[in-house]
N, C-alpha and C positions, 0 to 999 in steps of 0.2 A: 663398521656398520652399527646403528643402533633403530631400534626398534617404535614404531607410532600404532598406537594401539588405540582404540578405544569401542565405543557403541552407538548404532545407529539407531535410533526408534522416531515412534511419529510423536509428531507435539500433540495430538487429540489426545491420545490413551496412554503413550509412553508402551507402547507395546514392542517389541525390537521388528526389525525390518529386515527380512530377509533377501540376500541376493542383491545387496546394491552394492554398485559398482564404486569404489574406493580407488581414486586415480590420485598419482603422488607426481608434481612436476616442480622441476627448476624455475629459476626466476626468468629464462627466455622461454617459460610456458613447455619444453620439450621435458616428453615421459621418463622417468625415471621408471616408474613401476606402476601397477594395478595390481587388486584384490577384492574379492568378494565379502560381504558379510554374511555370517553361518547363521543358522536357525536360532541364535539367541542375539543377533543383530552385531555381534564382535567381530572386530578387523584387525590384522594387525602384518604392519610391509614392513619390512626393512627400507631404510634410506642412508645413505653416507652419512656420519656421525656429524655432526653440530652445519652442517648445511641447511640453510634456511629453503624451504618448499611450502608448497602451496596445494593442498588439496580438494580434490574436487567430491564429493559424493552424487550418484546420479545412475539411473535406469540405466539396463544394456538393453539394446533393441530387440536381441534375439532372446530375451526374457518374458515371460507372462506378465509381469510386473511394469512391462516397459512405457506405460500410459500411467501410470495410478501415484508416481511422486515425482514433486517437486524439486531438483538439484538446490544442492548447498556447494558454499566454499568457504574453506579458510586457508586466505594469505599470510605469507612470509611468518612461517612458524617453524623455528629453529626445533631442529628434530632431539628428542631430548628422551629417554628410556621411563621419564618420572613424571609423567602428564601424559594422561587419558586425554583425547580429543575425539570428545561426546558431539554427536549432533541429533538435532530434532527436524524429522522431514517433514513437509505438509503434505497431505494426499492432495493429488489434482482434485479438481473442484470446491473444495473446502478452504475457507480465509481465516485466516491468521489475522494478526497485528502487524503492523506494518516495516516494522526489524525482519520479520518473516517473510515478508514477501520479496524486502530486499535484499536478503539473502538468496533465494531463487534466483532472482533474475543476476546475481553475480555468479551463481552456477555456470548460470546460463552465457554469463559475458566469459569465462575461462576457458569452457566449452568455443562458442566462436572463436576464441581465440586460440587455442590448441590445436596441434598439425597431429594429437592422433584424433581429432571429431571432424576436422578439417574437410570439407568436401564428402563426406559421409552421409547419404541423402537417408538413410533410414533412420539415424540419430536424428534427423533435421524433421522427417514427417513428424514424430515423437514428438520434438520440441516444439515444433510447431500445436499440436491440439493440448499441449499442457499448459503451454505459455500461453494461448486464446483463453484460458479457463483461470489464471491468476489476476488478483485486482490489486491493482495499487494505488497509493493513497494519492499521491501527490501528481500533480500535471507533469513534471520531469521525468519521474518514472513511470510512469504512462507512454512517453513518449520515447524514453527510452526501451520498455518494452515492446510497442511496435519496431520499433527498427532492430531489434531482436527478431519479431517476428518476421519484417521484410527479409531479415539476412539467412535466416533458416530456411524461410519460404521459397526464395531463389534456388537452394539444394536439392527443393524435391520434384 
């Protein structure tokens, strides 16, 4: 086993972000593990040594917090004890640059696509009023975000 650590905070302030949820999966999108970030925004899961995973960061529903950020993800990232994997969340409502926004909405495409969010209709109310509140640049991801929001919206 070796060790993925790193810190969560927001892109405004770079303040850490506490209680977000840190999900670790396989390349068929099934869970290997979860974890929370502590009150200075650090995480850190064990995963099987040099297996490539894909993480997701993102609100748990039965949090205070579970309206107020935006999901991130980073794919196929070979687990490695000597790299921090830093991420910057957006608060809902608040726009970013356009890297930013698409990183959200691939939160959000890992999410739909993972069998532990899978049918989950309170993750989905969630996703649903965060994702209505992200703007994206382009007509593709526009359009890709509604039918995010279609496929969430069917869950609740």
């Amino acid at each position: 086993m070796t060790l993925v650590f790193g810190y969560v905070r927001s892109i405004h302030d770079e303040e850490p972000i506490l209680m977000i949820k840190v999900s670790v999966y396989r390349g068929d999108l099934t869970a290997i593990d979860h974890v929370f970030t502590d009150d200075e925004g650090r995480y850190d899961v064990e995963v099987p040594e040099g297996e490539t995973v894909t993480l997701r960061f993102d609100t748990h529903h039965s949090l205070a917090n579970a309206g107020e950020w935006q999901p991130s993800a980073v794919a196929n990232v070979v687990a490695d004890d000597d790299t921090p994997l830093d991420r910057y969340l957006v608060r809902r409502g608040h726009d970013s640059d356009a890297v930013s926004s698409m990183d959200a909405l691939n939160g959000y495409l890992i999410a739909a696509a993972s069998s532990d969010v899978e049918g989950d209709a309170q993750y989905a109310g969630t996703a649903v009023k965060r994702l209505a509140m992200l703007k994206q640049h382009t007509r593709v991801l526009q359009e890709l975000q509604q039918k995010l929001l279609d496929h969430f919206g069917e869950q609740t």
